[in-house]
C-alpha positions in Angstrom: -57.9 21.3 27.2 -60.8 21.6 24.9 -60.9 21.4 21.3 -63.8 22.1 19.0 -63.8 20.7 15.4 -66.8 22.9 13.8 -68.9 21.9 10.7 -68.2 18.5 10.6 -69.6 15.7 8.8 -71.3 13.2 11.4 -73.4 10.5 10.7 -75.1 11.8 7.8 -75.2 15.9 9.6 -73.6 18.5 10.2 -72.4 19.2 13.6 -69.7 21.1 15.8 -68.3 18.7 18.2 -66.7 19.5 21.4 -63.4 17.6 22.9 -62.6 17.7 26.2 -60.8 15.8 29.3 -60.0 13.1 26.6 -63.6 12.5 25.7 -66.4 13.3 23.4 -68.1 16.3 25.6 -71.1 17.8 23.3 -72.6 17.0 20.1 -74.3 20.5 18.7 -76.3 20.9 15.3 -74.0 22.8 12.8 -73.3 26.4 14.1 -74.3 26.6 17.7 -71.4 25.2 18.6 -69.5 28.5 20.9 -66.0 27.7 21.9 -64.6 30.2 24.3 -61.0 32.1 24.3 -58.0 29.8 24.5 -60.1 26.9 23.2 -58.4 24.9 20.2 -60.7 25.4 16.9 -61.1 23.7 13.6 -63.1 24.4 10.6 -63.8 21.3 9.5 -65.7 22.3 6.6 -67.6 19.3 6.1 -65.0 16.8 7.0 -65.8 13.5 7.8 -65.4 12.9 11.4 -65.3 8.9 12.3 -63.6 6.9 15.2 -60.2 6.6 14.9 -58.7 3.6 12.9 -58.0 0.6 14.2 -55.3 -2.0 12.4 -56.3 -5.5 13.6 -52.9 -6.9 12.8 -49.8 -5.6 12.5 -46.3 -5.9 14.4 -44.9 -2.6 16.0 -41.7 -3.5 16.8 -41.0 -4.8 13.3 -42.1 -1.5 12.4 -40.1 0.1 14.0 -37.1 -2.2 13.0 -37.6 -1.0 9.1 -37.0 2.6 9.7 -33.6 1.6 10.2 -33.2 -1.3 7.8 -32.5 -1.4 4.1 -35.1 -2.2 1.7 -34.3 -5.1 -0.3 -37.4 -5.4 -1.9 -37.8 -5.9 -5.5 -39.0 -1.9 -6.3 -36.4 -0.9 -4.7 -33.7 -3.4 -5.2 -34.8 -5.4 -8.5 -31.3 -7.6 -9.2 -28.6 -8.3 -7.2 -26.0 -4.9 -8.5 -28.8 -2.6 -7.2 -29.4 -5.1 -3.2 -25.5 -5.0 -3.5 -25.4 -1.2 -3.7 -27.7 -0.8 -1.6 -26.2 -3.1 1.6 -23.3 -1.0 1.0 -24.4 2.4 1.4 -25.8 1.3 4.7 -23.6 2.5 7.8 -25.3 1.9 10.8 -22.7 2.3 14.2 -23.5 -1.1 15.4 -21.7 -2.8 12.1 -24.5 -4.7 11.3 -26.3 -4.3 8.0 -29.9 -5.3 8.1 -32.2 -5.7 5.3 -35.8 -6.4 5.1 -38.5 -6.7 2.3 -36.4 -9.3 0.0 -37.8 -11.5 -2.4 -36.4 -14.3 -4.7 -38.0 -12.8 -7.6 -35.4 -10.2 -9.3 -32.7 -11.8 -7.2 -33.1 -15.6 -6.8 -32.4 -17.6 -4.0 -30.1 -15.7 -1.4 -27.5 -17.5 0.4 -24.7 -16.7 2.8 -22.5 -17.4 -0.6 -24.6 -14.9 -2.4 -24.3 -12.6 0.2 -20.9 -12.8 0.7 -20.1 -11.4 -2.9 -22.0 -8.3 -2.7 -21.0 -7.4 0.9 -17.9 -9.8 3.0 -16.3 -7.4 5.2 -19.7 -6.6 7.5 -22.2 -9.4 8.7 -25.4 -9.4 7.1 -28.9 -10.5 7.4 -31.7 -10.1 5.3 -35.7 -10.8 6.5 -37.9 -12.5 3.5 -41.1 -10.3 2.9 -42.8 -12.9 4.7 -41.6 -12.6 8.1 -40.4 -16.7 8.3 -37.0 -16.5 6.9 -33.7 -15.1 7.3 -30.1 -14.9 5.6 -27.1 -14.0 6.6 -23.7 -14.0 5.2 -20.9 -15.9 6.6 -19.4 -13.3 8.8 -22.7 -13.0 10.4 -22.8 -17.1 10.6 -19.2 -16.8 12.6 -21.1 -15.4 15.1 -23.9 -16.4 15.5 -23.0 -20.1 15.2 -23.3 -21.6 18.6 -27.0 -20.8 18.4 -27.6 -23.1 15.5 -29.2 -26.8 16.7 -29.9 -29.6 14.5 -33.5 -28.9 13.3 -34.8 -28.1 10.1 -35.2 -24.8 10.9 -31.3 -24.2 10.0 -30.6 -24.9 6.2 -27.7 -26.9 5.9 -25.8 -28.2 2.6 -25.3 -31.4 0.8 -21.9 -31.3 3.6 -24.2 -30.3 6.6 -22.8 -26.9 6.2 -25.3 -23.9 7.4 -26.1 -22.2 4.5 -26.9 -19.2 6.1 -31.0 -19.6 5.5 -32.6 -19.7 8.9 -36.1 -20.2 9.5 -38.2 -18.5 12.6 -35.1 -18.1 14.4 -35.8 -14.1 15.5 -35.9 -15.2 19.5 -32.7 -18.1 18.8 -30.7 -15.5 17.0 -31.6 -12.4 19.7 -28.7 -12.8 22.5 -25.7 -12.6 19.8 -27.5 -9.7 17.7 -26.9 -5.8 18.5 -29.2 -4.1 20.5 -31.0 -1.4 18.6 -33.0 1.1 20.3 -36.9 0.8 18.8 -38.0 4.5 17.5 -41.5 3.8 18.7 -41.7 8.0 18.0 -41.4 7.2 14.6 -44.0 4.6 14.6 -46.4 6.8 16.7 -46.1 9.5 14.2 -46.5 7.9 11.4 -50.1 5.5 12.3 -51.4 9.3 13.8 -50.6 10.6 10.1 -52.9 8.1 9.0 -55.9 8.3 11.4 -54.8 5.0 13.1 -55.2 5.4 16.7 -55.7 1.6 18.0 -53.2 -1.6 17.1 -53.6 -5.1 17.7 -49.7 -6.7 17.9 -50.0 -10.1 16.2 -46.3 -10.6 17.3 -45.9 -14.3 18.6 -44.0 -15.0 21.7 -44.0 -11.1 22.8 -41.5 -11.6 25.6 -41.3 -9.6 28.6 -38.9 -6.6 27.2 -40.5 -6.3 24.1 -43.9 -6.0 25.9 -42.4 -3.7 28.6 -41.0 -1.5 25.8 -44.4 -1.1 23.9 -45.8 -0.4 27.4 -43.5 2.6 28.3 -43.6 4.0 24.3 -47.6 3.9 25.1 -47.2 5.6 28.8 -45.4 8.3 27.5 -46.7 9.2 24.5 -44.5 7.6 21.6 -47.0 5.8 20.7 -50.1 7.6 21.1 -52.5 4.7 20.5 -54.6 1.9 21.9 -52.9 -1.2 22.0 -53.7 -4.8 22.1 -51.6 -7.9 22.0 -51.7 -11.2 21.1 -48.4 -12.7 21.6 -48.0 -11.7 25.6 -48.9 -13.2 28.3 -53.1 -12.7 29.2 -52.3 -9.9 31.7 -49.6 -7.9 29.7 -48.1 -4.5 31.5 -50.7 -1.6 31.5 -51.8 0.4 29.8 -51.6 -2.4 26.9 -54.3 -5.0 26.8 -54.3 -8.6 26.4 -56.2 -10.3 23.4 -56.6 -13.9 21.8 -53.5 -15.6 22.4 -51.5 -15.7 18.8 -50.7 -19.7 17.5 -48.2 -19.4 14.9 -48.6 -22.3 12.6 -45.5 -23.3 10.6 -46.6 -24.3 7.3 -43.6 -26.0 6.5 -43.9 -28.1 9.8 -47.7 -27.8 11.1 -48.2 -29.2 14.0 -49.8 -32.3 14.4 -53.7 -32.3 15.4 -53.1 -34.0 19.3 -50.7 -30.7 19.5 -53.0 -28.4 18.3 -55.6 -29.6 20.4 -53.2 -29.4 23.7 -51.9 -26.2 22.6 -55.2 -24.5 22.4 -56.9 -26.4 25.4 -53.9 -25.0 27.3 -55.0 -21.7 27.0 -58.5 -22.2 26.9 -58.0 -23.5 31.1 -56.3 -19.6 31.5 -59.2 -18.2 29.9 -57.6 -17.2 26.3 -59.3 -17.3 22.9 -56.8 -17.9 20.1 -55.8 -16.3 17.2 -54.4 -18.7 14.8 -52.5 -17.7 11.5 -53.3 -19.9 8.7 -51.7 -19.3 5.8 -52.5 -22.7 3.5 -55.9 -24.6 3.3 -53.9 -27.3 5.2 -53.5 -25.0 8.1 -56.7 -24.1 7.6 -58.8 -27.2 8.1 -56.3 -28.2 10.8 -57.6 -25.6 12.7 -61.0 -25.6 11.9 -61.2 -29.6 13.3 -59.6 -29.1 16.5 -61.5 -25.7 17.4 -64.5 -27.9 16.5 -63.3 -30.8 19.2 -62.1 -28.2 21.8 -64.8 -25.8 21.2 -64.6 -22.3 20.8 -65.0 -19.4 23.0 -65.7 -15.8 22.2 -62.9 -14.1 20.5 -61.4 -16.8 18.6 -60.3 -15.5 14.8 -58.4 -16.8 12.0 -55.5 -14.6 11.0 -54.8 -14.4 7.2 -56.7 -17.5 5.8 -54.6 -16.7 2.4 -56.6 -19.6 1.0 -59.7 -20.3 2.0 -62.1 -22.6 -0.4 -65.5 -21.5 -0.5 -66.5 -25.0 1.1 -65.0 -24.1 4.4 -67.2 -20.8 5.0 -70.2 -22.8 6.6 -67.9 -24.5 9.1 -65.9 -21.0 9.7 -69.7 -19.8 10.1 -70.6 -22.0 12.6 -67.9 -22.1 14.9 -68.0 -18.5 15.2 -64.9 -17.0 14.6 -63.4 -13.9 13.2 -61.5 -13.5 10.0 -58.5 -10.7 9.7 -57.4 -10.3 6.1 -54.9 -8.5 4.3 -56.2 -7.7 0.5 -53.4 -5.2 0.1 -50.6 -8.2 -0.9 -52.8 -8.7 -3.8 -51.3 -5.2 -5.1 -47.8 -5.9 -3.3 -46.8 -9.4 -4.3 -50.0 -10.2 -6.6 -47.5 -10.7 -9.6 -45.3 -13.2 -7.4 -49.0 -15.0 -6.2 -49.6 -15.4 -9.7 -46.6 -17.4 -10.3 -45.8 -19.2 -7.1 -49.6 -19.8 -5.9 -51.2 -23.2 -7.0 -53.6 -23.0 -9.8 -56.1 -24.3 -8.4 -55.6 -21.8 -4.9 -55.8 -18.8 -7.2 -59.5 -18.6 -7.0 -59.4 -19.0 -2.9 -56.5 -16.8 -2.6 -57.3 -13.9 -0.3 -60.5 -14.0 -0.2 -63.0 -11.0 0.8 -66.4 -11.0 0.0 -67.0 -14.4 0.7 -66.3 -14.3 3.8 -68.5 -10.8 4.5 -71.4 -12.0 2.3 -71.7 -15.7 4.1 -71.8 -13.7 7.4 -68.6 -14.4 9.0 -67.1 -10.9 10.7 -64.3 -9.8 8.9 -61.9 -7.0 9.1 -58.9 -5.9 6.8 -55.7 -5.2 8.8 -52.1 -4.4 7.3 -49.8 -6.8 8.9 -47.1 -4.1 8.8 -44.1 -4.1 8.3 -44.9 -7.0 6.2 -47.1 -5.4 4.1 -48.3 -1.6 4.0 -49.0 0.0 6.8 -51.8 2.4 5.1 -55.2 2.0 5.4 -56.5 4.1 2.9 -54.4 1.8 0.0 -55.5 -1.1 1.5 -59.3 -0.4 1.3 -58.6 0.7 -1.9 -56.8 -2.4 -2.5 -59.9 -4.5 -0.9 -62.3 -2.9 -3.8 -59.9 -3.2 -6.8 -58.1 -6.6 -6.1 -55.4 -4.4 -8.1 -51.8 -6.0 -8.5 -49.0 -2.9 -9.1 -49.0 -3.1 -12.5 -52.7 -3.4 -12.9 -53.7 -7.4 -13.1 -56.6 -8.2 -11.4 -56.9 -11.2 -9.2 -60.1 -12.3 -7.6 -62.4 -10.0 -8.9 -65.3 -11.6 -7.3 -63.6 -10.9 -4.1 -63.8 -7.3 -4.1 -65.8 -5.4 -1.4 -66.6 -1.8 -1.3 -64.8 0.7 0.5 -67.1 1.4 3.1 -67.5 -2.4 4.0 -63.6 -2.5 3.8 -63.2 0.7 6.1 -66.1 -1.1 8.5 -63.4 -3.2 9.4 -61.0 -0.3 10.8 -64.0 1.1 12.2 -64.7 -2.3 14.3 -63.4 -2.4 18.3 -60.4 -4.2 19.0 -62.0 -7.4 20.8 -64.7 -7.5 17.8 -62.7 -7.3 14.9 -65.4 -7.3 11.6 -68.2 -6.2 14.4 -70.2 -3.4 14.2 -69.0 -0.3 13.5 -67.7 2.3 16.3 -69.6 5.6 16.7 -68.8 9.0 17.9 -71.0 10.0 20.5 -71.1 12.1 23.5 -69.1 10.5 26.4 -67.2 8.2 24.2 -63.2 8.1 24.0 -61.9 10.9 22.1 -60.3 8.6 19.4 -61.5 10.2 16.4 -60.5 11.1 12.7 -60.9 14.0 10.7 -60.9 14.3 6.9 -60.7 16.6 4.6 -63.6 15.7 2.7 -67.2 14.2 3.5 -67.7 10.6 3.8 -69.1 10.0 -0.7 -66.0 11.8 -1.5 -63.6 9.7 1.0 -65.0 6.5 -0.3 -65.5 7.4 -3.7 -61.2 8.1 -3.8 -59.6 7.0 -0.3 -55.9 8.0 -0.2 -53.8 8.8 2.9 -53.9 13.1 2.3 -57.7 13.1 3.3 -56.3 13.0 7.0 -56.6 16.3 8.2 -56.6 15.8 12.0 -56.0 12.4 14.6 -57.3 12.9 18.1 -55.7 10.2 20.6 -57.5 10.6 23.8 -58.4 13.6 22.7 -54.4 14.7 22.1 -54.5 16.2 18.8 -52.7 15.7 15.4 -52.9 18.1 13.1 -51.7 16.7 9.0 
């Protein structure tokens, strides 16, 4: 199949571009290109035409877990009538109500009490917005109870009673917990809609089904993009690739530095570079010391580093290592931040262009479902440091959009590297806009997306 895109906007031209057998065939100055009969056409019109997106860190099962979970968030569920209402109206065949996106703000605290007043005849389980924590009602405590063990990880009462707050206990809770089918589809559909056509998975702990599953949606088309993951083993099923090896650090109970140290000298003797999430400063300098003993290797990156102190950057510098951000929370849960955050973090708190302007590679990434999955609001995000109603936190920290959309632009084993070009012979991974690159960044939203090619499959907005 070939496909032409004419008039396009490339690298500062005009050009038509020809697409075929998956890759970037010819390159012509604007108007010679000459597609012949049952070749697909576009008239670009000036559109930008860049690689296709790449999201450095996000979690596609998760993803594809919220299309068919209620959001308990606090737009859409602001006090405890409207979550109620809401767990109600859900009707799901397996029984189970699931809810995602909750935050103590509007609600407070949720508990299996709590939960058991708005909705006791169905079991229940809500995600926190942060991925760490979940609640469930007391039904959905019945049976799940013989998974429980003694650590802290299971909130317990002043009588030892579970409380129904449980803490990283996805894989503990999995064998008592319905099975329902991932729409991957959905997932695909919706990060082509966007121009995304490369993921990293910063899922920890990506077992062998899950893996498997992602490999198969990939295979067959569901999920029409390049994927990486960090949480499988280093030689994950084809056609998905392996990447850093993902280190989940708890903050509540980090680990201490002899168990670091083993952990990532573990997978340094299979080869792996790690990707570490560090959330706190704690976490931070934790990590920092023992990639200093152990030494680093090519590929190692921090994920997150929420709160990073400007005196860390040289060290962060010199080891070498990578830095995936996420300055989109700022607009998501900025008004939470500037409550629950330390004082004295506020200033460190997502940071940005400290990181770019000492040097260090750094790419923006959405960490979907946990925060939103587009791009185009989250390099819009990056240059306004805008919280929803309109506080701005950080200002300092704000980057332009083109050095925010570098990031997206950068390969999958180089995240914050140099940009990806279209060029004849490359992978037909590409994104056209609907407007040339000073209008894009000038006012990115998600409707410039005219057109996704994946391997040179084409989406057409």
């Amino acid at each position: 199949m070939t496909t032409w895109l004419l008039d396009v906007e490339w690298e500062g031209h005009r050009a038509d571009v020809c697409v075929r057998d998956g890759r970037v065939g010819r390159i012509l100055a604007g108007g010679d290109g000459r597609p012949a009969a049952g070749d697909t056409v576009i008239e670009a019109a000036g559109g930008w035409l860049l690689p296709g997106l790449h999201d450095h860190h996000l979690h596609v099962l998760s993803l594809a877990a919220a299309f068919t979970s209620v959001d308990c968030s606090p737009v859409a569920a602001p006090g405890l009538a409207e979550l109620g209402a809401a767990l109600r109206a859900d009707q799901h065949p397996d029984g189970w109500v699931r809810g995602i996106g909750h935050h103590d703000a509007k609600t407070g605290p949720l508990d299996r009490h709590v939960l058991d007043r708005l909705l006791p005849d169905r079991p229940v389980r809500i995600q926190h917005r942060g991925g760490a924590l979940w609640v469930l009602n007391s039904l959905a405590l019945q049976r799940v109870v013989h998974l429980l063990d003694d650590s802290d990880d299971v909130e317990r009462d002043a009588q030892g009673e579970p409380t129904g707050r449980l803490w990283r206990y996805d894989s503990r809770l999995a064998p008592e917990l319905p099975l329902r089918e991932p729409d991957l589809g959905a997932v695909g559909q919706r990060l082509r809609s966007l121009g995304i056509t490369g993921v990293t998975d910063a899922t920890p702990d990506l077992d062998e089904t899950a893996a498997r599953l992602l490999a198969e949606a990939a295979t067959d088309g569901r999920l029409p993009v390049a994927i990486t993951v960090l949480g499988a083993g280093a030689s994950p099923p084809q056609p998905l690739v392996g990447g850093p090896a993902k280190l989940l650090l708890r903050d509540h109970d980090l680990p201490t530095y002899d168990q670091l140290a083993a952990t990532v000298e573990g997978h340094r003797a299979t080869g792996r570079a790690v990707a570490v999430h560090c959330v706190t400063v704690e976490s931070l300098v934790l990590t920092l010391a023992v990639l200093d003993e152990v030494g680093v290797v090519p590929g190692d990156r921090i994920e997150h580093a929420s709160v990073c102190p400007q005196a860390l950057l040289p060290e962060i510098k010199r080891l070498g290592l990578r830095v995936i951000v996420q300055p989109d929370l700022l607009r998501t849960r900025g008004r939470e931040y500037l409550v629950e955050v330390e004082p004295h973090d506020l200033l460190d708190l997502c940071p940005n262009q400290r990181l770019v302007g000492a040097g260090i590679p750094t790419a923006c990434s959405s960490d979907a479902p946990f925060g939103d999955l587009d791009p185009w609001q989250i390099v819009a995000t990056a240059r306004s440091r805008q919280t929803a109603d309109g506080a701005v936190l950080g200002a300092a920290e704000s980057v332009s959009t083109a050095t925010a959309l570098s990031g997206y632009l950068s390969a999958a084993e180089e995240p914050g590297g140099p940009p990806r070009r279209v060029a004849v012979g490359g992978a037909a991974d590409l994104l056209l806009l609907r407007a040339g690159r000073d209008e894009a960044l000038a006012n990115p939203h998600r409707e410039l997306v005219r057109a996704t090619l994946s391997g040179g499959d084409l989406h057409v907005g």
